[in-house]
N, C-alpha and C positions, 0 to 999 in steps of 0.2 A: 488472643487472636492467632496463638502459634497453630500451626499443623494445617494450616490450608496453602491449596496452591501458590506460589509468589504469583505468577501470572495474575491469579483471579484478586489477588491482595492490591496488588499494583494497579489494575486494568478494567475490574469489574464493573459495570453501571455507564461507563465512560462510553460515549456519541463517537468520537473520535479517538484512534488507537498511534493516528500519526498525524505530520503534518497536512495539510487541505482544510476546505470546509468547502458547503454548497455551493456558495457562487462560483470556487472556483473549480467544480466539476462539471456544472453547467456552461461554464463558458467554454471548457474542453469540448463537451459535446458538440454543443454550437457548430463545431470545428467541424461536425462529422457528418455528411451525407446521411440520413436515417435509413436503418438499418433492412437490407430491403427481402431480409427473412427473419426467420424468430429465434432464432437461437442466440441471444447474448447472455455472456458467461462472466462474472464477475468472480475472478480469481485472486486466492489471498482476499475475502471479505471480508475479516474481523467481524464487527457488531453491526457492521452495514451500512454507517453513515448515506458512503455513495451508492449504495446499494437502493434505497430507496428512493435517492434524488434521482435514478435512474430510472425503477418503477412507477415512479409519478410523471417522471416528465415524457417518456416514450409509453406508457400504458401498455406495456408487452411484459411478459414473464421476460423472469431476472433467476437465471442459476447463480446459485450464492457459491460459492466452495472456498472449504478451510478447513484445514485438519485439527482444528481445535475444538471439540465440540461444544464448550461452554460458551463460545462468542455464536456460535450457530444457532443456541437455545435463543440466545439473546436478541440477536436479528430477529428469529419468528415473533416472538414477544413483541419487538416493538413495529414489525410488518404489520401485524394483528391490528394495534393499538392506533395504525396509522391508517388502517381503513385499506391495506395492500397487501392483506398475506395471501390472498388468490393470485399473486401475481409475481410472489417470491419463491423460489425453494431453494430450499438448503440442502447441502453435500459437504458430508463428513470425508473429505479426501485428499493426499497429496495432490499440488497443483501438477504435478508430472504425469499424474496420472489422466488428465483433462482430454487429451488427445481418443483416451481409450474410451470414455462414457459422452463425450460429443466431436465427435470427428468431421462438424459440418459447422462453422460456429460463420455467422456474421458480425456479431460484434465482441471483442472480449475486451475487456475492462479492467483495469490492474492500479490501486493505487498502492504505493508505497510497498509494494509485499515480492516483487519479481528478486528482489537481492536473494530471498530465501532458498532459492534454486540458481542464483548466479543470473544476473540477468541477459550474457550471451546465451544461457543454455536455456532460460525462460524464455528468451525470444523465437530459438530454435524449436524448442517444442511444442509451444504454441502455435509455431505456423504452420506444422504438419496437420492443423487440425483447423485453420482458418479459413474460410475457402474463397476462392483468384478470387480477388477487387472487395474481400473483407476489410475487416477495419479493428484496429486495437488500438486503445489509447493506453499508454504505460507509464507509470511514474517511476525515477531514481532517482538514488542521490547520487550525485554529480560532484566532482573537483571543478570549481569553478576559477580558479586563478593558479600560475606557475607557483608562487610564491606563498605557503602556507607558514603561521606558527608554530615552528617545533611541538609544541604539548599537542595540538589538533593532529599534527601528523603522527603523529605517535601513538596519541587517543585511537588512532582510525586504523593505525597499522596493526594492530590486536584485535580493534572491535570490528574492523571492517576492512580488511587488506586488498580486498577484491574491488576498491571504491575506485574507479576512472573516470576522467575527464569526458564534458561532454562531445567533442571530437571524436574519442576512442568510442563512446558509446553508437554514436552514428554512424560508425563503423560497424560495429555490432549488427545494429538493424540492417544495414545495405546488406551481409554477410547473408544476415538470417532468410534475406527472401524480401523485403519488407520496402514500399516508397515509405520515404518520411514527407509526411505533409506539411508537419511543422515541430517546432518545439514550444516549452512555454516554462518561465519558473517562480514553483510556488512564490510568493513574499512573505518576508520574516516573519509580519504576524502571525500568519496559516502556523508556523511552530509555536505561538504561544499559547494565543485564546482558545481555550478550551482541552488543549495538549498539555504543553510545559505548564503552564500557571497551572491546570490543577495536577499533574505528576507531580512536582517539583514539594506541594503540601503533603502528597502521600507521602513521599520515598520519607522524606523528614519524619513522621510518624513512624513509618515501617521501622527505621533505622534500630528504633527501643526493640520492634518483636522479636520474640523467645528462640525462632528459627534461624539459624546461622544463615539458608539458601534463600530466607526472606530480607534478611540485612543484607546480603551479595549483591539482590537485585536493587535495593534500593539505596545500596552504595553506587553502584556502578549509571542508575539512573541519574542521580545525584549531580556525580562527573561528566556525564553525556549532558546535560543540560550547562554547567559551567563551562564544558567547550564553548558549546555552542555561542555561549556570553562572550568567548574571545577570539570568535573564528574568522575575527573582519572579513565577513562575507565569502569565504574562501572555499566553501561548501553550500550545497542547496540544493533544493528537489528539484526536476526537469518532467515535465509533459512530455513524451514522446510519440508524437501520432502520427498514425502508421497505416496504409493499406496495405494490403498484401499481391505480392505482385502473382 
């Protein structure tokens, strides 16, 4: 099994690439005024979970974008198969780049993926490209209490040093241009069912493969999930919905 991507080893076939599921993107929406042009942008999409909870339930074309192109193969695949690939496309492209290939966006749509570019500088540069009284919903992970367990803070301060509290991040969005209309945060389960419970049987597998940069990841998977087993809630994902002002 040596010699292929860790990514594709760790991640491949998988509905979900992080915490969420459908209901609770749906209920996000709920949130949101319907979109009253066509352009929503689903940035950082992986394999598209929300992506098509999105083209089913607004029946409007869905811009996929991710710069990884084997999760992009994977969304068409299963757009196809879901009776929605007229209504999906895919873009092989840095999310920074979003601004430059649709500078007119009404809804854009981010779950779990804004950290990738820093999420002040994701919020900034998507709103140069939002237009007045648009709409983005954003997911991060958030410092949800003053008081964490040394290993979680430690965990975080290598694998995520840039992670703030959600105060500092509603800061952010004020900053960036942006009303917050609301917040909202994932529940524990959203990390397990379908996420951690099956990560957690790969990495274990992985661990034997022949690849030194295929056991790193699913060493470090491994420990990202036993955090999370002693994080007494100390961490968790945040909805952040936002019009733009």
């Amino acid at each position: 099994m040596g010699g292929y991507d860790p990514i594709h080893l760790m991640f491949a076939g998988m509905e979900k690439l992080g915490p969420g599921d459908n209901v609770h993107t749906l209920k996000m929406l709920a949130t949101i005024p319907r979109p009253a042009g066509p352009v929503i942008v689903d940035a950082g999409c992986g394999t598209g979970r929300q992506t098509l909870v999105l083209a089913r339930e607004l029946g409007a074309p869905i811009h996929a974008v991710d710069s990884y192109e084997p999760f992009l193969k994977e969304l068409q695949l299963r757009a196809d198969r879901a009776g929605l690939g007229h209504l999906v496309s895919v873009h092989c492209m840095d999310m920074k780049e979003i601004p430059l290939i649709f500078p007119e966006i009404d809804l854009l749509w981010s779950e779990g993926a804004a950290y990738s570019i820093g999420f002040p500088n994701a919020l900034k540069v998507w709103a140069s490209a939002i237009k007045p009284g648009g709409f983005a919903a954003v997911s991060e992970m958030c410092w949800l209490k003053d008081q964490v367990p040394d290993e979680v803070r430690e965990f975080f301060r290598s694998e995520y040093p840039a992670m703030k509290s959600v105060g500092q991040n509603i800061g952010a969005v004020e900053e960036a241009g942006y009303v917050l209309l609301g917040t909202y945060m994932l529940p524990r389960d959203t990390w397990v069912d379908g996420y951690y419970d099956v990560l957690e049987t790969r990495a274990k597998t992985l661990l034997h493969d022949p690849d030194p940069s295929v056991r790193d990841l699913a060493t470090l998977m491994l420990e990202e999930i036993r955090v999370f087993n002693i994080s007494e809630n100390s961490y968790g994902y945040i909805f952040f919905v936002l019009q733009r002002c």
